[in-house]
C-alpha positions in Angstrom: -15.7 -15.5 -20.9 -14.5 -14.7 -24.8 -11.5 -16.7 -25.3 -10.4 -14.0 -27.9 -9.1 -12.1 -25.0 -5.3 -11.9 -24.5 -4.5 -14.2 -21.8 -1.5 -13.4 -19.3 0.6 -16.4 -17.7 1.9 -16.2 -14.0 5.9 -16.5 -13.6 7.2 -18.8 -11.2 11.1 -20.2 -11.4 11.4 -18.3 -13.9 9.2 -18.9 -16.6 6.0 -17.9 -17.9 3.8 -20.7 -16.9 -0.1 -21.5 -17.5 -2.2 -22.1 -14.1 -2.0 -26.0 -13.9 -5.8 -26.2 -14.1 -6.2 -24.0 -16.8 -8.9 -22.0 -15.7 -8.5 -18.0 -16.4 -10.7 -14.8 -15.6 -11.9 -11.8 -16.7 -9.9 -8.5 -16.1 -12.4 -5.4 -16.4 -11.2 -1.9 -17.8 -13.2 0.6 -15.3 -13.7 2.9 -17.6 -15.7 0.7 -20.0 -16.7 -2.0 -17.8 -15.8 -4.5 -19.9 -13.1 -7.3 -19.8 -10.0 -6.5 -21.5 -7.9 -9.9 -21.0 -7.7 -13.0 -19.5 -5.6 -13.6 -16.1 -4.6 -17.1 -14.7 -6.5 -18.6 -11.7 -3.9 -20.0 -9.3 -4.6 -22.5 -6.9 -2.3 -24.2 -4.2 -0.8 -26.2 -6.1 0.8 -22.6 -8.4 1.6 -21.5 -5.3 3.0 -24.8 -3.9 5.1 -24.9 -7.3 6.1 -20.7 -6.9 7.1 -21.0 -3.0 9.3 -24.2 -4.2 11.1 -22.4 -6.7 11.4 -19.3 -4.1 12.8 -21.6 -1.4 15.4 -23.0 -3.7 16.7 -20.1 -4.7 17.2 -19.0 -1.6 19.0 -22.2 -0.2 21.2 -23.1 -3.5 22.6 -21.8 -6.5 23.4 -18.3 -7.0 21.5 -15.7 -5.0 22.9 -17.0 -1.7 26.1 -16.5 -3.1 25.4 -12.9 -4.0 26.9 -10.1 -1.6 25.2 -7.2 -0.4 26.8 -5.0 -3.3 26.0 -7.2 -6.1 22.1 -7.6 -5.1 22.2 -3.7 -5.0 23.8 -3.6 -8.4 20.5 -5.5 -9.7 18.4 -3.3 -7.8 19.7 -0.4 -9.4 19.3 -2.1 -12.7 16.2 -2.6 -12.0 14.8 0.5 -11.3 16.3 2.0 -14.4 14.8 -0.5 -16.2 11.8 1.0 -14.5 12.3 4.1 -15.4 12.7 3.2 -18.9 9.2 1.8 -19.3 7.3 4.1 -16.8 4.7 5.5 -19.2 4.1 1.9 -20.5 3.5 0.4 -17.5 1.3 3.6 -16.6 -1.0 3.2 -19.4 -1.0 -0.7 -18.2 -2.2 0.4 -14.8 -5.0 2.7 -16.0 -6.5 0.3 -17.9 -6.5 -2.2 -15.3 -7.3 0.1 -12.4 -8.9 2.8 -13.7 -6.6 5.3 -11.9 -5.7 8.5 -14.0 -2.8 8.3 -16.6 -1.4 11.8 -15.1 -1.5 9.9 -11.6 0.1 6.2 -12.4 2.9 8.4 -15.2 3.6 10.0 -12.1 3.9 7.3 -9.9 6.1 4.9 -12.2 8.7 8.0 -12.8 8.8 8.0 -8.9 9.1 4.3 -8.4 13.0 3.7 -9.7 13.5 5.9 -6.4 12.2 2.9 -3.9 14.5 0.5 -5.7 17.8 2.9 -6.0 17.4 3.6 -2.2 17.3 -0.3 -1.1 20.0 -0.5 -4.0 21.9 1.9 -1.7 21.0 0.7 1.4 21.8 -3.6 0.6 25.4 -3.2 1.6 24.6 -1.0 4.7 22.9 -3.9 6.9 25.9 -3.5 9.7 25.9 -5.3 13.0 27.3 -4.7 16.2 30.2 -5.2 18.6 28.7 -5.3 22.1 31.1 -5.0 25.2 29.6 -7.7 27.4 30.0 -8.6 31.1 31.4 -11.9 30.3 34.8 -13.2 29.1 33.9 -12.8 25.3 33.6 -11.2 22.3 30.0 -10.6 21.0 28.4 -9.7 17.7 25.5 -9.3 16.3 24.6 -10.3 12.5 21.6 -9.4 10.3 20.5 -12.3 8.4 17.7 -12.4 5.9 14.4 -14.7 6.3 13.9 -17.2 3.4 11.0 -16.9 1.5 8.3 -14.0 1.6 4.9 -12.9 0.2 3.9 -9.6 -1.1 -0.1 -9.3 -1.4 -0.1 -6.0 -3.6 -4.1 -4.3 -3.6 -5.6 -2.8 -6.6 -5.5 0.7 -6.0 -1.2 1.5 -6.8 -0.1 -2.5 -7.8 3.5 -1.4 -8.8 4.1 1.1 -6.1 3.4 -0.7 -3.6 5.0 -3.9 -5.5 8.5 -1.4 -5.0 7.4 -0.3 -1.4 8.1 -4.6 -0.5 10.1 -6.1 -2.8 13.0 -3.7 -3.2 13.7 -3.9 0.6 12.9 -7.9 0.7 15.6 -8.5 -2.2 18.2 -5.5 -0.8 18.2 -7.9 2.2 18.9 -11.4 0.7 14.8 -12.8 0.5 13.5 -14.5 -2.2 9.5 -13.4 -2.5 6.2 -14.8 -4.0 4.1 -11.9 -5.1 0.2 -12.1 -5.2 -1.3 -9.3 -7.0 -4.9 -8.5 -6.6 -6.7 -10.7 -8.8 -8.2 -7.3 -9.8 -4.9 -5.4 -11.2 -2.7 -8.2 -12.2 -1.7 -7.2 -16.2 0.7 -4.4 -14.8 2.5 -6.7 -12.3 3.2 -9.6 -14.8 4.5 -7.0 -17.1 6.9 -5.6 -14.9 8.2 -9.0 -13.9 9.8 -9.2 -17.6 11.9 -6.2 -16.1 13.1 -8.1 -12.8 14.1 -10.8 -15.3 15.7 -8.5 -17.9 17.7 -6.9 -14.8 19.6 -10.1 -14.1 18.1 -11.9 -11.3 18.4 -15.6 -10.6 15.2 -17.6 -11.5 12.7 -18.2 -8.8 13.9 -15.4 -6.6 11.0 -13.4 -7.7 7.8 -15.1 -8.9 4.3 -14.1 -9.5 1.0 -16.3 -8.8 -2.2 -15.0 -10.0 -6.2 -15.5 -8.6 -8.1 -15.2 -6.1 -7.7 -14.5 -2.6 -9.0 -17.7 -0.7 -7.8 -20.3 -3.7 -4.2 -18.9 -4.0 -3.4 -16.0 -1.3 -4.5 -18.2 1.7 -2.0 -21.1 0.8 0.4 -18.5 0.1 0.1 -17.1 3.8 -0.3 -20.8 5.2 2.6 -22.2 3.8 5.2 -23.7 6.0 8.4 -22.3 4.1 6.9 -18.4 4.0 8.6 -16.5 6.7 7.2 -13.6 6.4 3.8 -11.9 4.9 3.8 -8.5 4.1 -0.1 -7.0 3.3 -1.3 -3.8 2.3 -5.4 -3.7 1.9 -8.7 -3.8 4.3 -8.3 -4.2 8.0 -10.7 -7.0 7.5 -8.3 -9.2 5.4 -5.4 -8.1 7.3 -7.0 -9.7 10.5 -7.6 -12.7 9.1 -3.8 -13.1 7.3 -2.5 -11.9 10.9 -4.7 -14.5 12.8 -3.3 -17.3 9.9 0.2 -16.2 10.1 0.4 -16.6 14.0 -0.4 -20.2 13.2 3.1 -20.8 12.0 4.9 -17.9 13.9 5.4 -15.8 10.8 6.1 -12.2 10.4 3.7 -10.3 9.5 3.6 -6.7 8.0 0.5 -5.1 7.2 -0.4 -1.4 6.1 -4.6 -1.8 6.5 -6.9 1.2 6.4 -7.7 3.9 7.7 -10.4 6.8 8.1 -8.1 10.0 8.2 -8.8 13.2 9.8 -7.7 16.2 8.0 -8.0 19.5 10.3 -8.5 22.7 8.9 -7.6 25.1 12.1 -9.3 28.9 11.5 -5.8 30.1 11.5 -5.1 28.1 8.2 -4.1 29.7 4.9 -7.9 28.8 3.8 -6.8 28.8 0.0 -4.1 25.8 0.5 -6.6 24.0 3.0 -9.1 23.7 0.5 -6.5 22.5 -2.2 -5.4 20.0 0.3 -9.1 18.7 1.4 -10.0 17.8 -2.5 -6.3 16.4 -2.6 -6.7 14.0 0.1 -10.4 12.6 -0.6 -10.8 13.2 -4.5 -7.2 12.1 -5.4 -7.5 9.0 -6.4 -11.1 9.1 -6.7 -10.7 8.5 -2.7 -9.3 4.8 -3.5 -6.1 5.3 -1.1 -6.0 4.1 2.3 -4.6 7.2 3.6 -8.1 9.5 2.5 -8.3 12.1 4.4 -12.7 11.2 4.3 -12.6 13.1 7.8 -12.7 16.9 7.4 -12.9 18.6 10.6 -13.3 22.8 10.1 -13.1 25.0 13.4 -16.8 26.3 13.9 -16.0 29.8 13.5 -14.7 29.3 9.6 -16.6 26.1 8.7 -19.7 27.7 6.8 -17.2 29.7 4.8 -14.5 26.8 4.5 -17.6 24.5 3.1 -18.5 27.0 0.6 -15.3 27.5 -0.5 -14.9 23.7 -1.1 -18.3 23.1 -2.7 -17.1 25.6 -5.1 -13.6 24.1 -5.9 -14.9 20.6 -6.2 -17.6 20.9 -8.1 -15.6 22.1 -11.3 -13.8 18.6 -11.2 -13.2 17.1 -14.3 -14.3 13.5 -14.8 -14.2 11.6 -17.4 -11.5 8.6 -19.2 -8.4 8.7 -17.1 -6.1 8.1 -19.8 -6.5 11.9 -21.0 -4.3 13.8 -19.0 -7.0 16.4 -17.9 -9.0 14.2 -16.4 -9.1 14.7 -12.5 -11.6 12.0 -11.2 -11.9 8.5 -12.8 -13.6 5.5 -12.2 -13.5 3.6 -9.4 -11.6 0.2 -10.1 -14.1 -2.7 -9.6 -17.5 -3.2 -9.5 -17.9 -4.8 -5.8 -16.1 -1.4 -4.6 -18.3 0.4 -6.7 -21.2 -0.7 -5.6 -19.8 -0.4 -2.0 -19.4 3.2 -2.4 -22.5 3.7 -3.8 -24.0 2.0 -0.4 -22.2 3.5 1.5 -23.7 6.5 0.2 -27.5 5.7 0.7 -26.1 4.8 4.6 -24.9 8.0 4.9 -28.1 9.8 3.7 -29.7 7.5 6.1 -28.0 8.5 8.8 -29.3 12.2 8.3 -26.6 13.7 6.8 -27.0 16.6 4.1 -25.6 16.4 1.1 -23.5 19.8 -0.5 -21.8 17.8 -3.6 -22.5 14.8 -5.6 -24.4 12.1 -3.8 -24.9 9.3 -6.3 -23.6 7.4 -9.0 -21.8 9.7 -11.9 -24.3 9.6 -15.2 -22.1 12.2 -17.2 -22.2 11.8 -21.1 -18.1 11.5 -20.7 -18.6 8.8 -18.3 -19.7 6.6 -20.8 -20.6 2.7 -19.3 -18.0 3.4 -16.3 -18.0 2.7 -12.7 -18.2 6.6 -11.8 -18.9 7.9 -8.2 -20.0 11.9 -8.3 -17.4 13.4 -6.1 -19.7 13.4 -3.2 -19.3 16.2 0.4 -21.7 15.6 3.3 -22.4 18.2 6.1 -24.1 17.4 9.4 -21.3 14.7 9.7 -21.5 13.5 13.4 -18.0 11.6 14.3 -20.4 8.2 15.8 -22.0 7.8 12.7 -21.2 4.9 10.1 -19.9 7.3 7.2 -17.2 8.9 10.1 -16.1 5.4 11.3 -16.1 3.3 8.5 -13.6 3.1 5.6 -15.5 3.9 2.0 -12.5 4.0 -0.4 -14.0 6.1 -2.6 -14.8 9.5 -3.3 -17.2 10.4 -0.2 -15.9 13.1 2.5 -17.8 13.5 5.6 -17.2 17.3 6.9 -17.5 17.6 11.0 -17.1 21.0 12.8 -14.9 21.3 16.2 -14.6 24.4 18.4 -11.0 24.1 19.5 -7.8 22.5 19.7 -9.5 19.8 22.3 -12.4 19.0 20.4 -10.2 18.3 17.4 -8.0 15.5 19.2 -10.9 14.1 20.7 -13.0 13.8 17.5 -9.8 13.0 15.5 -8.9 9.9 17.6 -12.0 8.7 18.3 -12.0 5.8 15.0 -10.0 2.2 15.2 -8.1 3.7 12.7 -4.7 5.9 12.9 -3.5 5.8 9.4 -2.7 9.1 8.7 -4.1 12.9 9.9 -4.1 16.7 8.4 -3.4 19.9 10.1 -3.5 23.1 8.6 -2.7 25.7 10.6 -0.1 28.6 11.1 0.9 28.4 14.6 4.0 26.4 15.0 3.3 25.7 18.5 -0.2 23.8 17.2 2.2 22.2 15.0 3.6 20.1 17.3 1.0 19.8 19.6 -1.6 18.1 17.2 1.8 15.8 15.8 2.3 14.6 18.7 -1.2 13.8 20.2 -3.1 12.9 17.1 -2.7 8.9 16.5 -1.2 8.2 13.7 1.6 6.9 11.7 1.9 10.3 9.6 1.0 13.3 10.2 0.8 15.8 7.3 1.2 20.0 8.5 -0.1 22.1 5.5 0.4 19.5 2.5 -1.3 15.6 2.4 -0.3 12.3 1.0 3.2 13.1 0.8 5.8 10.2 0.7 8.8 9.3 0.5 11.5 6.5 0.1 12.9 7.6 2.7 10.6 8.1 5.5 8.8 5.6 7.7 4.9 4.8 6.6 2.8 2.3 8.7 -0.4 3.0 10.8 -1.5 2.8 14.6 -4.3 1.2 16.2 -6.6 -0.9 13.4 -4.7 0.7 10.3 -1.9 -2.0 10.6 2.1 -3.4 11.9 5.1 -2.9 10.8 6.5 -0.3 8.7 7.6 0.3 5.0 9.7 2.6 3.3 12.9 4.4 5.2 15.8 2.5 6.9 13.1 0.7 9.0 11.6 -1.0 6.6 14.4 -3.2 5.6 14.6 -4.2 8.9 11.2 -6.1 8.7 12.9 -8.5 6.3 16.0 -9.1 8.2 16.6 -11.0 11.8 19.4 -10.6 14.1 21.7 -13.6 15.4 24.0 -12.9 18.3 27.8 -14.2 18.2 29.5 -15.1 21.2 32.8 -16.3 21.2 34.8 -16.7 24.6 38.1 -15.0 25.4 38.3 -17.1 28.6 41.4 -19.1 29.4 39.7 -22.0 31.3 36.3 -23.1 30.9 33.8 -22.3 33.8 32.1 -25.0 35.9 29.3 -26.2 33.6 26.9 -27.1 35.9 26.4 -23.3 37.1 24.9 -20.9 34.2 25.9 -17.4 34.9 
């Protein structure tokens, strides 16, 4: 490890703090596959020290004190804060995750969005008077938790760090954010912003490192309340199965292993546009990849031709040049994973159309680069169709009819997300509402939205985030009852 390497400090209560045993790590650029700074590795006793500082400032000083309008006021100034310093924190995000600049630029213009809608929505939280059959008058309050943990993945840190924390904060939380120990450099810049916007120290803070020295005593300690998770199914199981140890809530958006349907009826043109969309997007590393491509029989051959065609003429190379279209994929574990989930595939007897391998391209330089990879002879049972890659690999099944294509379709652990492309507005909502999912997608795919719902089904997770529902997984509900009766009833009798 070169010590000459900028080294980044984790904020907790308010201050940029060194890791109390000193120890740092290597952050890797993906695109040169070498380290490019130094991040803190936390242990319990950072996190002991953050959920502290998190738990005080929820019990004392000022951000109790704070009403709904005035947290909104700093949620708005926070996102334009955000908006300010969107192409910085881009080009921060690229060279920690590898993701294209045209991609993260995009997705840090959209971000101030998530925190002006929660801004919006803080002084909206509104009980309930509910006519009772008793001699009282009832109400219902929604009160926040106490302290909660964000654990952001690698793949989109400060979206998804929006996606929690603005609805966690619009309801009166404090949180603890663990960023993966992967992507970390973008998430301690932006917490200079949540300072710079006003709020009251140890309301937000930031502990850096690994997942089993400082995520697990995040999610095992006794003042967390709630654990909100985005990443594998695999994790998500094992922070679920933690959390129920103390009766926590629990949020988690997992994975997924998305069918995208391309009915024969489709405008062929847009379906293809939206197949390279949902699996090369992101070189694949999103958990709503539509990896699944199921083409009705009679259009499949042409449909597959017409895709080989379109993308093969991707452009790979370094993500920070905005014509880039496929980049690196962000680590090397993942990269390797992808590459073995590859060989498994060709195992499996499948035929490969497009890429297959590792990406040895002169303007791929020393990167972790996946050739945009298509496989036919895709049979639903096998590994590649059931298992989550997270990278650029699409498996392409054929179906004969509407029938075929829910069967196939629901037949993974997943329900993320799902595809249709079709024309017929009576398919439309048949396949929306039979295909198992948390979003369906007609003719477009990976479209979201601050204000719409997104969570999964089945294996793909609890809870959801984003829209009016999501602040509701950082609130809980108290019922009033205050008694209009003249006399007080016999007390031995409960009725």
């Amino acid at each position: 490890m070169s010590e000459s390497l900028p080294k980044l400090q984790m904020y907790i209560d308010g201050e940029f703090v060194d890791p109390t045993t000193g120890d740092y790590f290597e952050s890797f650029d993906p695109y040169t596959a070498k380290p490019w700074c130094l991040v803190p590795r936390g242990t319990e006793d950072d996190v002991e020290r953050a959920v502290q500082a998190a738990h005080r400032a929820f019990s004392d000083g000022e951000w109790p004190a704070f009403n709904a309008s005035q947290r909104g006021e700093l949620l708005r100034k926070l996102g334009e804060l955000v908006a300010e310093n969107a192409q910085m924190l881009g080009e921060l995000e690229v060279k920690d995750n590898g993701k294209l600049l045209s991609e993260m630029s995009a997705q840090l213009k959209y971000a101030p969005s998530f925190y002006y809608y929660f801004a919006g929505l803080a002084d909206k939280i509104e009980g309930a008077v509910i006519p009772t059959d008793k001699a009282s008058f009832t109400y219902t309050l929604h009160e926040p938790l106490g302290v909660c943990a964000a654990i952001i993945p690698w793949n989109s840190p400060l979206l998804l760090v929006a996606w929690k924390l603005a609805p966690a904060l619009a309801a009166g939380n404090t949180m603890v954010i663990k960023p993966s120990e992967y992507t970390s450099a973008s998430v301690l810049e932006f917490i200079k912003l949540v300072e710079k916007a006003g709020f009251p120290k140890g309301v937000v803070n930031i502990v850096t490192g690994y997942g089993s020295e400082a995520g697990e005593p995040l999610v095992k300690h006794p003042l967390v309340q709630k654990v909100a998770f985005t990443g594998s199914s695999f994790t998500g199981a094992h922070i679920y199965a933690e959390a129920a140890k103390d009766i926590k809530r629990v949020s988690l958006e997992l994975g997924g292993k998305s069918p995208n349907i391309v009915f024969a009826d489709a405008n062929l043109e847009n379906a293809v546009k939206g197949a390279v969309a949902g699996i090369f997007a992101a070189t694949g590393q999103t958990c709503v990849a539509g990896s699944r491509l199921l083409v009705q029989e009679n259009i499949y051959d042409e449909f597959v031709e017409k895709l080989v065609a379109f993308a093969s003429t991707a452009k790979m190379g370094n993500p920070m040049n905005l014509d880039t279209q496929v980049g690196p994929v962000t680590n090397l574990p993942q990269y390797k994973k992808v590459l073995d989930y590859i060989d498994i595939a060709k195992g499996e007897g499948v035929e490969t159309v497009l890429g297959g391998g590792k990406a040895e391209r002169p303007e791929c330089g020393d990167g972790w680069f996946v050739e945009p990879t298509i496989f036919t002879g895709v049979r639903n049972g096998m590994r590649i169709a059931q298992e989550e890659v997270f990278g650029p690999v699409l498996g392409v099944i054929p179906f004969a009819d509407d029938e075929e294509a829910v069967a196939i379709a629901n037949d993974v652990m997943f329900g993320l997300a799902a595809g249709v492309w079709t024309e017929d507005i009576r398919r439309t909502f048949t396949m929306a509402k039979r295909l198992q999912a948390g979003t369906v997608w007609v003719n477009t795919y990976r479209a979201v939205s601050y204000t719409t719902p997104f969570g999964g089904y089945k294996r793909s997770g609890l809870g959801r985030e984003l829209g009016q529902e999501a602040i509701l997984e950082y609130l809980q509900t108290k019922s009033v009852w205050i008694s209009t009766a003249e006399e007080m009833a016999n007390p031995f009798v409960v009725g």
